[in-house]
C-alpha atoms as a printed R data frame, in Angstrom:
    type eleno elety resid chain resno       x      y       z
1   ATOM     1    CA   UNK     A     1   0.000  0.000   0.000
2   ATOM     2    CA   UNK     A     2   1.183  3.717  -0.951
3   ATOM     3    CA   UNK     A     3   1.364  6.227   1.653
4   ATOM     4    CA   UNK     A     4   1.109  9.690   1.343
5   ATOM     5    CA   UNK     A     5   1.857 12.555   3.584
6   ATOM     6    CA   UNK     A     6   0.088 16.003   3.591
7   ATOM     7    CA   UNK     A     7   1.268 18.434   5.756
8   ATOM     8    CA   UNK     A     8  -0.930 22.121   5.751
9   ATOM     9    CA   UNK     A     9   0.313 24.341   8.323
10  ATOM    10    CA   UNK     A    10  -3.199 26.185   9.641
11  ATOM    11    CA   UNK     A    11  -6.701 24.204   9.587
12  ATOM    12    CA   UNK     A    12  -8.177 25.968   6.363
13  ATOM    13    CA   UNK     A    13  -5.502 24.486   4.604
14  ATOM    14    CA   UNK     A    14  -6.602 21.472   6.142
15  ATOM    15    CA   UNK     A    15 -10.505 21.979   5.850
16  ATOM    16    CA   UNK     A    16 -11.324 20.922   2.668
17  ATOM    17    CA   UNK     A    17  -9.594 18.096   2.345
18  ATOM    18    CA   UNK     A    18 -10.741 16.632   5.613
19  ATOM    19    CA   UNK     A    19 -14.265 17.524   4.252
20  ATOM    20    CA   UNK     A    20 -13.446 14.706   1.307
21  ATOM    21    CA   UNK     A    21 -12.103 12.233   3.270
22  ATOM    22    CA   UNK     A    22 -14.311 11.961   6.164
23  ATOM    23    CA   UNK     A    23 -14.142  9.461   9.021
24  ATOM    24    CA   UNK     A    24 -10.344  9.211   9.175
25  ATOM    25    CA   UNK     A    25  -8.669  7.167  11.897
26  ATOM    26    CA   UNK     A    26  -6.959  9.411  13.876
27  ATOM    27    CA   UNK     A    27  -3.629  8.765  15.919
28  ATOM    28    CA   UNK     A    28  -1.646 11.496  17.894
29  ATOM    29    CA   UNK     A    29   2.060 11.478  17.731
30  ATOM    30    CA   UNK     A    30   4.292 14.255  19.255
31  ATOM    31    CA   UNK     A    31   1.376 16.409  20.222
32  ATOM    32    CA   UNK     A    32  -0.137 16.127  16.717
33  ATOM    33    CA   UNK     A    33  -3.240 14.482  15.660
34  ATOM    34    CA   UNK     A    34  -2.803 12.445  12.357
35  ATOM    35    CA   UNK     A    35  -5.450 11.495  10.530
36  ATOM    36    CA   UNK     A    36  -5.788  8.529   8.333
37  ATOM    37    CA   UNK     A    37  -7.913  7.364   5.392
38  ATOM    38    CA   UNK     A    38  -7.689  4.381   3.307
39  ATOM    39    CA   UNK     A    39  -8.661  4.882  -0.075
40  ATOM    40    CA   UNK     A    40  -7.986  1.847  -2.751
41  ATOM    41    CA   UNK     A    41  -4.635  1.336  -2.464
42  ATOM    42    CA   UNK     A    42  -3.535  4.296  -0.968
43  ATOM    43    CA   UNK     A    43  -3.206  5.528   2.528
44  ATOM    44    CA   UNK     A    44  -3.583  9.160   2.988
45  ATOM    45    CA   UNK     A    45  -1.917 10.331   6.705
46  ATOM    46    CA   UNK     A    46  -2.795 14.954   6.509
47  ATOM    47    CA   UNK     A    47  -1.853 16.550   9.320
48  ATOM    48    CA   UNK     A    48  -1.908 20.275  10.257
49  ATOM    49    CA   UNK     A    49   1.924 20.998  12.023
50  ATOM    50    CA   UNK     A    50   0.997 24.636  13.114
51  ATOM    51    CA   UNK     A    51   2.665 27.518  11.810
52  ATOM    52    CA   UNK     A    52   6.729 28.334  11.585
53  ATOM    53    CA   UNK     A    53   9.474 26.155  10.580
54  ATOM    54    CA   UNK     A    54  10.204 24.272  14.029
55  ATOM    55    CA   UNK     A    55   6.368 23.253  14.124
56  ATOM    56    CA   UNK     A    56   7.079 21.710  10.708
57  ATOM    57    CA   UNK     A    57   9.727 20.113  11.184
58  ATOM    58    CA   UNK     A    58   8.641 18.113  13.836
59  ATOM    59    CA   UNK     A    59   5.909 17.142  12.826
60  ATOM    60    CA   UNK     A    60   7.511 16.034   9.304
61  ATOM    61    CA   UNK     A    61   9.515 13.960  11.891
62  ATOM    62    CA   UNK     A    62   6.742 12.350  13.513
63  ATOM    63    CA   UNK     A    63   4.779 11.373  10.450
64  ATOM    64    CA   UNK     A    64   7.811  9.926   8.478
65  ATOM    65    CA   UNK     A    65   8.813  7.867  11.891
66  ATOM    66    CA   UNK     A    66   5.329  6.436  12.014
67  ATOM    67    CA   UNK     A    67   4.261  5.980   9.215
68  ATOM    68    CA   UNK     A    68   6.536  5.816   6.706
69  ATOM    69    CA   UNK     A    69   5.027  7.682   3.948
70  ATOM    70    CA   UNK     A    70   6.495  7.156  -0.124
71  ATOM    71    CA   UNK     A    71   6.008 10.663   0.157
72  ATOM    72    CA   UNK     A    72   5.319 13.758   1.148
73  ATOM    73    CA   UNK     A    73   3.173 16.842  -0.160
74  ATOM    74    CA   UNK     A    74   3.217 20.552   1.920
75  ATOM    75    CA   UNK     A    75  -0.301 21.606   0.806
76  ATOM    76    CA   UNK     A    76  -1.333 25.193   1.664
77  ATOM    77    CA   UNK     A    77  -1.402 29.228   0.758
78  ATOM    78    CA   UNK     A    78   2.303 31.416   0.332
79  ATOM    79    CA   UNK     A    79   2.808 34.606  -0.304
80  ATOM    80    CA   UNK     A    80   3.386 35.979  -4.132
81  ATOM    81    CA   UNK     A    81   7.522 37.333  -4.900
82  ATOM    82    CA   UNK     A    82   7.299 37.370  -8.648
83  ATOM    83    CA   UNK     A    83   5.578 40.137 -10.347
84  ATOM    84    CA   UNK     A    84   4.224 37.781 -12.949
85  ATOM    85    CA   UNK     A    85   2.877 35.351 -10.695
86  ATOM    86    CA   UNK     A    86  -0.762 36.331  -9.150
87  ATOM    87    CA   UNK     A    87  -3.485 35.863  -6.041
88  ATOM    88    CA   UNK     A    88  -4.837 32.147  -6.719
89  ATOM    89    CA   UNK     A    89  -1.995 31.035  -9.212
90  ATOM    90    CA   UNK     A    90  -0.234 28.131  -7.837
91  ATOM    91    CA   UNK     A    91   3.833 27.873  -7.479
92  ATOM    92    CA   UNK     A    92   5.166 24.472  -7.192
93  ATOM    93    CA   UNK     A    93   8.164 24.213  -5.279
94  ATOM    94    CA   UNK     A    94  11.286 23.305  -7.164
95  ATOM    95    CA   UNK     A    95  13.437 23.797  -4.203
96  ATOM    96    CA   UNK     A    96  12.974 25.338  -0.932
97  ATOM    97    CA   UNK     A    97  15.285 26.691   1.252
98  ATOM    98    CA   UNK     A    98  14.744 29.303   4.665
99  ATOM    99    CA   UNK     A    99  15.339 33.648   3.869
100 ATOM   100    CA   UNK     A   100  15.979 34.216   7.392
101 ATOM   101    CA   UNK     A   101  19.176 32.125   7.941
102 ATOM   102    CA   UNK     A   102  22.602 32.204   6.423
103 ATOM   103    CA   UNK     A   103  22.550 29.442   4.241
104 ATOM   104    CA   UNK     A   104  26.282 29.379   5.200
105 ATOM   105    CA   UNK     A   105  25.102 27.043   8.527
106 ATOM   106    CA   UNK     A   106  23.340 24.506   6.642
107 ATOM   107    CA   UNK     A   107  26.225 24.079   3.952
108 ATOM   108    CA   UNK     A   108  29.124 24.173   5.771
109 ATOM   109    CA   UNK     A   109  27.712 22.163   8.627
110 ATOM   110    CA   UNK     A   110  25.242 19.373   8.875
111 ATOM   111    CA   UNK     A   111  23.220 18.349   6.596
112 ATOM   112    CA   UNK     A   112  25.956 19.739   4.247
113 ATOM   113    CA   UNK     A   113  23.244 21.323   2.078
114 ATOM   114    CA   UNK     A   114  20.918 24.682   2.199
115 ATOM   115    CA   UNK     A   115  18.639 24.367  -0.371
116 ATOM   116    CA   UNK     A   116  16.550 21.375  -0.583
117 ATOM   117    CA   UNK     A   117  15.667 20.024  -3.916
118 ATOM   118    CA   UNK     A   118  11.350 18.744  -4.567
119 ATOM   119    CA   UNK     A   119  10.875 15.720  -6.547
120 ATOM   120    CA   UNK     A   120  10.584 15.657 -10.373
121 ATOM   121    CA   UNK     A   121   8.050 13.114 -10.646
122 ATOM   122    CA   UNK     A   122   5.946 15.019  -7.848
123 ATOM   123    CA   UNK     A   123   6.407 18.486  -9.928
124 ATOM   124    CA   UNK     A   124   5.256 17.178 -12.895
125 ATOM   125    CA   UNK     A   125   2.507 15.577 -10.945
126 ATOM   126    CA   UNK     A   126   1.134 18.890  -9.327
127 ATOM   127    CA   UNK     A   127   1.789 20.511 -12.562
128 ATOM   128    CA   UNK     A   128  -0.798 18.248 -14.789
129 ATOM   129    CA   UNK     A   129  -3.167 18.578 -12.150
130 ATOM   130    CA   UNK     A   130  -3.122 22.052 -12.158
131 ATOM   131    CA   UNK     A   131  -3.159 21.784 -15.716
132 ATOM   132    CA   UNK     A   132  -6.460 19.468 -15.219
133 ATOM   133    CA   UNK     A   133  -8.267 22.080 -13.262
134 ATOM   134    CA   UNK     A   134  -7.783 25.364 -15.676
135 ATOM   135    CA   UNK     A   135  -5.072 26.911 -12.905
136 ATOM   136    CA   UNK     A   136  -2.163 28.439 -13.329
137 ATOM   137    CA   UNK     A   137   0.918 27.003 -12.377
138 ATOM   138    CA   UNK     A   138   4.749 28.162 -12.043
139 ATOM   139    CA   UNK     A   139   7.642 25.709 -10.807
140 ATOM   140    CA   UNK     A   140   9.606 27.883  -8.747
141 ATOM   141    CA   UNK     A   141  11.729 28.513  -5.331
142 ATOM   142    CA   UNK     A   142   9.962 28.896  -2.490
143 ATOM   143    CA   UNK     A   143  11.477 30.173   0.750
144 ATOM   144    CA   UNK     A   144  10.355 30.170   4.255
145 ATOM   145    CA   UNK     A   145  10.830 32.296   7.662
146 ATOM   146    CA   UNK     A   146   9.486 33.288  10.669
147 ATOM   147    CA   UNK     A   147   7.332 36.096   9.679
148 ATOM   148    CA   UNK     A   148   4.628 36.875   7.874
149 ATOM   149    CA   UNK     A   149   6.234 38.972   5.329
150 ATOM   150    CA   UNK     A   150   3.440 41.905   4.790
151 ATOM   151    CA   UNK     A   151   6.010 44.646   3.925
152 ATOM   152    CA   UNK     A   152   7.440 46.212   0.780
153 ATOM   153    CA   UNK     A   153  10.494 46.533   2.127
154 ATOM   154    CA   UNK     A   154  11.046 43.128   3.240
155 ATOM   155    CA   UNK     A   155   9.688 41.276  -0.119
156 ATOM   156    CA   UNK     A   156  12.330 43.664  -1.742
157 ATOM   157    CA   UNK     A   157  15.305 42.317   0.402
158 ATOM   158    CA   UNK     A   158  14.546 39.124   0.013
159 ATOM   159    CA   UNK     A   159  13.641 39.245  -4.468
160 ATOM   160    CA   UNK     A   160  17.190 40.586  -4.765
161 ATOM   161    CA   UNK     A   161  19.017 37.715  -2.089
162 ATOM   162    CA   UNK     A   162  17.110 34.792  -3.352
163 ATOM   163    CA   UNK     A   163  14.671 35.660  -6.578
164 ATOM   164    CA   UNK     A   164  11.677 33.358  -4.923
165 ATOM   165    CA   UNK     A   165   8.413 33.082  -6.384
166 ATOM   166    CA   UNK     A   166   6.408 32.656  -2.904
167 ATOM   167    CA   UNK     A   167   7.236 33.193   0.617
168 ATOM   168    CA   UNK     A   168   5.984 31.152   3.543
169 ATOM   169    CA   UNK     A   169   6.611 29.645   7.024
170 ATOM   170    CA   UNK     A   170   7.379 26.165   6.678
171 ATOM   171    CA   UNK     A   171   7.768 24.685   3.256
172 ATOM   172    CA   UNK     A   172  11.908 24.315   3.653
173 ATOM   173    CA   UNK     A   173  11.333 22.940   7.023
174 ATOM   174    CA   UNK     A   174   9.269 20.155   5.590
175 ATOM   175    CA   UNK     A   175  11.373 20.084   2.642
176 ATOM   176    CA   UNK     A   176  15.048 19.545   4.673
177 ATOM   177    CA   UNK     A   177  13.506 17.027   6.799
178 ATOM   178    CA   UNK     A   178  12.215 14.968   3.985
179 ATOM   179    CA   UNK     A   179  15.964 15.504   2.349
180 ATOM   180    CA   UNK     A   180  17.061 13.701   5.310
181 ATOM   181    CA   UNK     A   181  15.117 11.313   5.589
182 ATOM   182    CA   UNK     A   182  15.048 10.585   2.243
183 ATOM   183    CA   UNK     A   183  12.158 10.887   1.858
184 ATOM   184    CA   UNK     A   184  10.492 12.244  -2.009
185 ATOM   185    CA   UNK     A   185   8.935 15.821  -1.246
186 ATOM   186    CA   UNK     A   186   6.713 18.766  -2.942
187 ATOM   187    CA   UNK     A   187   5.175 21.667  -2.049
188 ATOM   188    CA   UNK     A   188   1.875 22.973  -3.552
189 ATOM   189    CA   UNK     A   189   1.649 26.586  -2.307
190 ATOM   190    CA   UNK     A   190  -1.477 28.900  -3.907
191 ATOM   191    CA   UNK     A   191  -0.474 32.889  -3.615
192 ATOM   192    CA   UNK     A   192  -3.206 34.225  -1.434
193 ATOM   193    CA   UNK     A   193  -1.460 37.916  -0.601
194 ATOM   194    CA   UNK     A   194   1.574 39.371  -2.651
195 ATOM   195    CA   UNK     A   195   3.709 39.568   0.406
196 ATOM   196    CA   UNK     A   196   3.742 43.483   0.220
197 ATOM   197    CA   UNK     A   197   2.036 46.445   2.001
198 ATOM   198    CA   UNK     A   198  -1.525 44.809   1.366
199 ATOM   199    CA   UNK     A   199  -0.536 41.790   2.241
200 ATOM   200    CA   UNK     A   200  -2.390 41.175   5.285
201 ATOM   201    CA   UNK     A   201  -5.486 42.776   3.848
202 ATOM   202    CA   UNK     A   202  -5.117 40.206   0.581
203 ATOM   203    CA   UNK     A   203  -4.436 36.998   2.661
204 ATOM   204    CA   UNK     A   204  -7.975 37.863   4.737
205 ATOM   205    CA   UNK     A   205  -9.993 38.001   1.708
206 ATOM   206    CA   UNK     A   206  -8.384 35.231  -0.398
207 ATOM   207    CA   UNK     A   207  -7.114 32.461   2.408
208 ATOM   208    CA   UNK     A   208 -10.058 30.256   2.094
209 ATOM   209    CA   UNK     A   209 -10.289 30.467  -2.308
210 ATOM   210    CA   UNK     A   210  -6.451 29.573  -2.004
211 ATOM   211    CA   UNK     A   211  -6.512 26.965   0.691
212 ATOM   212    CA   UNK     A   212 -10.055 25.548  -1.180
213 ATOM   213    CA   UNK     A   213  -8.090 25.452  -4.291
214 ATOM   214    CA   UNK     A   214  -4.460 23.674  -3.054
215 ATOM   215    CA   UNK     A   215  -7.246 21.233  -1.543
216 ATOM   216    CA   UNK     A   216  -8.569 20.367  -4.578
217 ATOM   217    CA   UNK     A   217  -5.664 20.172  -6.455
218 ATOM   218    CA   UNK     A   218  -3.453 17.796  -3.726
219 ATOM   219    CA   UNK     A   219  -6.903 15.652  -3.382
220 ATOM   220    CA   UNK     A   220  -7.029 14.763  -7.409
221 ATOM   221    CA   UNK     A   221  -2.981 14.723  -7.396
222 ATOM   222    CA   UNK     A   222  -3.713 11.477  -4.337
223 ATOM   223    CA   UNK     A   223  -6.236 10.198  -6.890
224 ATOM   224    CA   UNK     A   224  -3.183 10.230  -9.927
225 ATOM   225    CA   UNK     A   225  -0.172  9.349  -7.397
């Protein structure tokens, strides 16, 4: 039997999907509840970790200890960083890595690596799907920190360091734990605020299209796998 992870970081990324797969199983492992469906030959395990990187990383840690998943999808809203990329288009990670560390700690010291690759197979996956539904997709870097980036200013800083195409909490903490671990990964992010001055005022009107939308997308993508 295939397993696969989803990981969404606040319950209305979560909502939807737990609205199509009701009556899950659910077990709690390191504080978090797990919830489990069987459907044909593949066992779904979607969790919500909580916002920020260390919530994500544990609880990536938790669900590949237990239950071993083939692999593992991030599933949830980011912020916009490329001009050309818009509220409800999609960005599919091709690599993730954190903005608010010097990468100089992760590649010069354990794990020897600061910018975590996604899958291929997975990327072409979430791509088709999108495809499938009449969205908008880009493959692109995503990068994560510990703020909600809602400035200008900020987005600026971090465009000319690391030319992302979405901004969000936890996608490269999920992303270096499933490096370690081995562990095939993606992230499905859909651009709910253009991390700028309107940013917060964007994510409060769009959060629930975006997270409705990733939901769709990662439930038909389980459906393909």
């Amino acid at each position: 039997m295939k397993t696969i992870g989803i990981i969404g970081a606040m319950p209305s990324e979560l909502i939807d999907i737990r609205k199509a797969l009701p009556d899950s199983e659910i077990q709690k492992k390191a504080g978090f509840d797990y919830y489990i469906n069987t459907v044909g030959d593949t066992r779904i395990v979607h969790v919500c970790s909580g916002i920020a990187k260390v919530n994500a990383a544990v609880c990536t840690q938790a669900l590949i200890d237990t239950f071993q998943p083939d692999v593992i999808w991030n599933a949830g809203i980011a912020g916009g960083m490329n001009r050309n990329i818009h509220v409800c288009d999609v960005v599919v990670s091709s690599e993730v890595l954190p903005h608010d560390l010097d990468l100089h700690f992760l590649n010069d010291y354990p794990p020897y690596c600061g910018i975590f690759p996604a899958d291929k197979s997975l990327i072409d996956l979430a791509v088709r799907t999108c495809d499938e539904f009449g969205v908008k997709s880009f493959v692109g870097r995503i990068v994560s920190g510990e703020a909600f980036v809602t400035s200008n200013t900020v987005k600026a800083e971090i465009q000319q360091r690391l030319t992302p195409d979405a901004v969000d909490m936890e996608s490269a903490a999920v992303g270096q734990c499933a490096y370690r671990n081995q562990v095939p990964f993606v992230s499905i992010r859909c651009i709910s605020d253009n991390a700028d001055d309107e940013g917060a005022m964007s994510f409060d009107q769009f959060e629930k299209i975006a997270a409705k939308r990733v939901a769709d997308i990662v439930l038909r993508m389980a459906q393909t796998y």
